[in-house]
N, C-alpha and C positions, 0 to 999 in steps of 0.2 A: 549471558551467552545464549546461543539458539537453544530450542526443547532438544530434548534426546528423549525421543520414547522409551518411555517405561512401563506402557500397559502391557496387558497378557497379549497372549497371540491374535491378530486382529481378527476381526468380524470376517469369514468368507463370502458371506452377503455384499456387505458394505464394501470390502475390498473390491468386488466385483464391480459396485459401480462407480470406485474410484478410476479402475483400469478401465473404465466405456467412457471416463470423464475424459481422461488421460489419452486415449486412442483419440477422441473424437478433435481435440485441440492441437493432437500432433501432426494430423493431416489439414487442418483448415487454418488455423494459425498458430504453425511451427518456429517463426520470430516472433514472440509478446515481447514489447519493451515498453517504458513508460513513456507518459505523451508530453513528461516534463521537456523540456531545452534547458542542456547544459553540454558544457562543455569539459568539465573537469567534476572532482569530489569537490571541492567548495562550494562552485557553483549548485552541484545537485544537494547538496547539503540546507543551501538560503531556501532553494524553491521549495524543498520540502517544508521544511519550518513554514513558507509561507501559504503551504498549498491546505494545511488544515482548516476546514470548515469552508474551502474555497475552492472554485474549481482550477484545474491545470489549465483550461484556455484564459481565465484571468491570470493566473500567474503567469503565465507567456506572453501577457501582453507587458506586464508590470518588469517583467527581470531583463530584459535588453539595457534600457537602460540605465537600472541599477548596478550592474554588471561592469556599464562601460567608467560607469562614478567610483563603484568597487568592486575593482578587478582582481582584489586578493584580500586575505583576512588584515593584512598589515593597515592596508588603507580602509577598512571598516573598523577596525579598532580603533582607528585615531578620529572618528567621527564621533558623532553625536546622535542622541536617540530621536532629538528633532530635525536633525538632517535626513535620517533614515527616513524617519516618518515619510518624509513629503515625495520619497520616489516610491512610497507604498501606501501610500495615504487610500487609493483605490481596492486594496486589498481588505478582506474582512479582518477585524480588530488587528486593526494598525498599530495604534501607542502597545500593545502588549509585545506584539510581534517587533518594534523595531527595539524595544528593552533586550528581546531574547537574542537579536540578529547583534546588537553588539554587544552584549555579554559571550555569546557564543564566539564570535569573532576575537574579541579580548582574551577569551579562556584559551582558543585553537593560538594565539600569537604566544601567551607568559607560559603556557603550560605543554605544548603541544609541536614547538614550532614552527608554527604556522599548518601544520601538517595536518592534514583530518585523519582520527587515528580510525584503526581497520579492524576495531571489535567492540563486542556490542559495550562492555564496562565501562570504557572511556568515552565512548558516542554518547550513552546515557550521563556523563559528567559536565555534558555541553551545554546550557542553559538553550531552552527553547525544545529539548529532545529528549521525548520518551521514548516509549521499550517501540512505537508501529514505526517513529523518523529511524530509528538506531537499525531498525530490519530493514526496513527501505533499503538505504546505506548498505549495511552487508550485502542486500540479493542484488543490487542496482551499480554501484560505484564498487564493489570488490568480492562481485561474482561469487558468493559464497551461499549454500543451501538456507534460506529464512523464509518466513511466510510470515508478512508483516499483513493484520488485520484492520483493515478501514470499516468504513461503513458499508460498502458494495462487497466486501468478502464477504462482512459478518452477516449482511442479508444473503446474499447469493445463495452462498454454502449451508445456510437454514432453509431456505426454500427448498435448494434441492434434494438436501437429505443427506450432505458427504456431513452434517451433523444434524444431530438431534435434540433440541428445545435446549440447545446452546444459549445461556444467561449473561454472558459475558466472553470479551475479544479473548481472555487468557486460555476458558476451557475452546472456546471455538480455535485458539493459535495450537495446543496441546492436540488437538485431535487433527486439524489438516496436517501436522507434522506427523504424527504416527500413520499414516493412511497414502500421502501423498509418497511417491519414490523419491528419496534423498535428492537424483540428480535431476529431476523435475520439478522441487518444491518452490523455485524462484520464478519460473515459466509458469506455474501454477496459478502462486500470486496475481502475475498480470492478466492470466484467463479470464481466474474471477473478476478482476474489477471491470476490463474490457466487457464481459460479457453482463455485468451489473450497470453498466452506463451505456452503452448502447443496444441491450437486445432485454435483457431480464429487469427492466424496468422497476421501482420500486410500487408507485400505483398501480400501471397500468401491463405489467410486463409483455413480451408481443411471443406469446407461444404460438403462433403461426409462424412467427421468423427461425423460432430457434432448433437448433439440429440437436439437442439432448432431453425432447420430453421424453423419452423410451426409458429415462434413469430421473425423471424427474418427480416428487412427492407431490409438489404443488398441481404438478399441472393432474398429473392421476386420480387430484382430490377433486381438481375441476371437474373432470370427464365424471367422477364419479357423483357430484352435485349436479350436474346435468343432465345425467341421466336420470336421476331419484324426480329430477323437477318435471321429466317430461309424464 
């Protein structure tokens, strides 16, 4: 199930530049949605499974026509993990990924109804899906408050400071969920990763483009190394 905060009363600091995080996303991009293509919860279901370790513009080139081969869990269950393979054979680790895509499809057909279920316990029961695919799903396919941590969150949100020398996705998903607002925490998600793939760069980030150095740790460390250097 999603976190439910449970720390003390938060930080009025920290809070503070969650709410300049939060204002500043609500005006400049007030629809975040994923750059996945789907069309249904199955569908967004495969892409996720196949989009770890890979980007969402490969997987959109890869799921058309997977999609039109398996167009429901019934017809990937009756296939095979070398059939899978070769409409994803272009995706990174393929043979792993088409074991999970028909185990998962097998497990959603005998156990499930075919149905993709709508909470995190039985998402997590799917072969192919941990606790970041099972958030996805909640905040993306059935609109419910999650904060699913990738790699562009878990950088992002360390850079800027909404955490602090965060060690791992779980303390980093525990604190964006006590900090962020309940009914913002899915729009959240998408901020971070948006703003981690196209403006907050992992090497090179472009803080001349981005509208939140004013709340940002990183960039204040910059100025402040810049200035020691002159």
């Amino acid at each position: 199930m999603p976190f439910q905060s449970t720390f003390p009363m938060a930080n009025t600091k920290i809070q503070q530049k969650y709410d300049a995080f939060v204002a500043y996303f609500e005006e400049h991009m007030p629809l975040a949605t994923s750059e996945l293509k789907f069309r249904n919860s199955y569908e967004l279901l495969v892409a996720v499974i196949l989009s770890a370790q890979c980007t969402d513009k490969r997987v959109n080139m890869t799921t058309p026509a997977l999609f039109e081969r398996f167009p429901d869990p019934e017809t990937m269950a009756a296939s095979t993990e070398e059939e899978i393979y070769t409409y994803i054979k272009s995706i990174s680790y393929p043979n792993n990924k088409a074991k999970n895509l028909l185990g998962m499809a097998k497990t959603l057909v005998s156990d499930y109804g075919g149905v993709v279920p709508d909470n995190m316990e039985d998402l997590q029961r799917l072969p192919g899906v941990g606790r970041k695919t099972a958030n996805v799903m909640m905040a993306v396919a059935f609109n419910q408050p999650a904060m699913p941590v990738d790699t562009h969150v878990f950088r992002v949100a360390n850079r800027i400071g909404l955490t602090k020398n965060s060690k791992n996705v779980m303390t980093t998903e525990r604190t964006l969920v006590q900090y962020f607002p309940k009914e913002v925490l899915s729009n959240a998600h998408h901020w971070l990763i948006l703003h981690g793939r196209y403006v907050c760069h992992a090497r090179k980030p472009m803080c001349e483009k981005c509208g939140i150095i004013n709340i940002c740790d990183y960039y204040k460390k910059k100025i402040l190394s810049l200035q020691l250097d002159k």
